[in-house]
VEXVEXSE-965795 format. One line per field, with one value per residue (C-alpha): chain; y, z, x; residue in one letter. Coordinates in nm, 3 decimals, always signed. Layout:
N
unit <- A, ...
yy <- Y, ...
zz <- Z, ...
xx <- X, ...
code <- A, ...
END
This chain:
71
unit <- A, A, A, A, A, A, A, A, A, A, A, A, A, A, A, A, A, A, A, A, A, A, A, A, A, A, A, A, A, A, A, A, A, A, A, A, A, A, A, A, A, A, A, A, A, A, A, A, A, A, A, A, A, A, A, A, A, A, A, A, A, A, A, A, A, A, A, A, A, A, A
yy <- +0.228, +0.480, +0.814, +0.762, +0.562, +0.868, +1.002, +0.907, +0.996, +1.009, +1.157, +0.985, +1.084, +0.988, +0.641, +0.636, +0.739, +0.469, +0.212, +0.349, +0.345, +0.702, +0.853, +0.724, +0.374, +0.462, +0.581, +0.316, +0.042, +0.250, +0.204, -0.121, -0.164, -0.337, -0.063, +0.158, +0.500, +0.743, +1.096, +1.372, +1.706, +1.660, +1.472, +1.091, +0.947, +0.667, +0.526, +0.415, +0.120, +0.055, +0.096, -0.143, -0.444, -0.373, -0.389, -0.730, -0.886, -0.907, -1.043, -1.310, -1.612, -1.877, -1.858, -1.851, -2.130, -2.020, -2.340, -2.695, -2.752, -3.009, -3.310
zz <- -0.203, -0.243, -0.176, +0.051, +0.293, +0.454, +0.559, +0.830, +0.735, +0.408, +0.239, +0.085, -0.245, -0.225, -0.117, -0.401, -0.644, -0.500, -0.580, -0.881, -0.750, -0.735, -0.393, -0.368, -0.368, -0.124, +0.122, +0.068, +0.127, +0.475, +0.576, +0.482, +0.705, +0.493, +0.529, +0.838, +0.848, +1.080, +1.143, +1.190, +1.214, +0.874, +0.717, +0.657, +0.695, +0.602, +0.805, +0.567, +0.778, +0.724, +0.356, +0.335, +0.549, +0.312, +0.017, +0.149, +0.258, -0.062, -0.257, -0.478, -0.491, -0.676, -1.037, -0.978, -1.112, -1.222, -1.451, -1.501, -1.754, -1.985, -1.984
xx <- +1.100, +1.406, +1.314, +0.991, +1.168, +1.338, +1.032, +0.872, +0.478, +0.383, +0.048, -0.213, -0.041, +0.245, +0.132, -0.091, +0.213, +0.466, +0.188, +0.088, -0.261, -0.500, -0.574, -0.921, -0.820, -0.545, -0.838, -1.040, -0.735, -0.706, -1.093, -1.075, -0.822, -0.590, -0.347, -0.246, -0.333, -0.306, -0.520, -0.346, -0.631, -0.786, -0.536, -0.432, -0.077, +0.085, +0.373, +0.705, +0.714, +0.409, +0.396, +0.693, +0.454, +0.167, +0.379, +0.581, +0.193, +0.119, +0.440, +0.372, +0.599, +0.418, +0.297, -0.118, -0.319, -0.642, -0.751, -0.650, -0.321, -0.389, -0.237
code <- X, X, X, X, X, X, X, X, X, X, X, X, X, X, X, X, X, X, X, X, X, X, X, X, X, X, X, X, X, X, X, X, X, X, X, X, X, X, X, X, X, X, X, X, X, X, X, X, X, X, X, X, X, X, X, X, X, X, X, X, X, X, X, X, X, X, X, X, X, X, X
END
């Protein structure tokens, strides 16, 4: 994160822009509960520290293995 980090709420948006991802799935990631939101009136934030946990939760460090390499 460069710019984002300065700010201490950010929208729906511009969560959804830093994560290349489109609002809706930003919304649902925050009803899921998988990422912390916060109400604010009408509106949903996203805290930059927050952001930053979500994004370092899910960090890969091993290379996946999805079958059996033969032999």
């Amino acid at each position: 994160m460069n710019n984002t980090q300065e700010k201490a709420l950010l929208t729906v948006n511009e969560v959804a822009r830093e994560l290349s991802l489109v609002p809706p799935t930003v919304y649902r990631l925050i009803w899921r509960g998988e990422l912390i939101g916060v109400k604010i009136g009408r509106t949903v934030r996203v805290r930059a520290d927050d952001l930053t946990s979500f994004i370092n939760a899910r960090r890969v460090t091993e290379r996946p293995t999805t079958r059996k390499e033969k032999s």
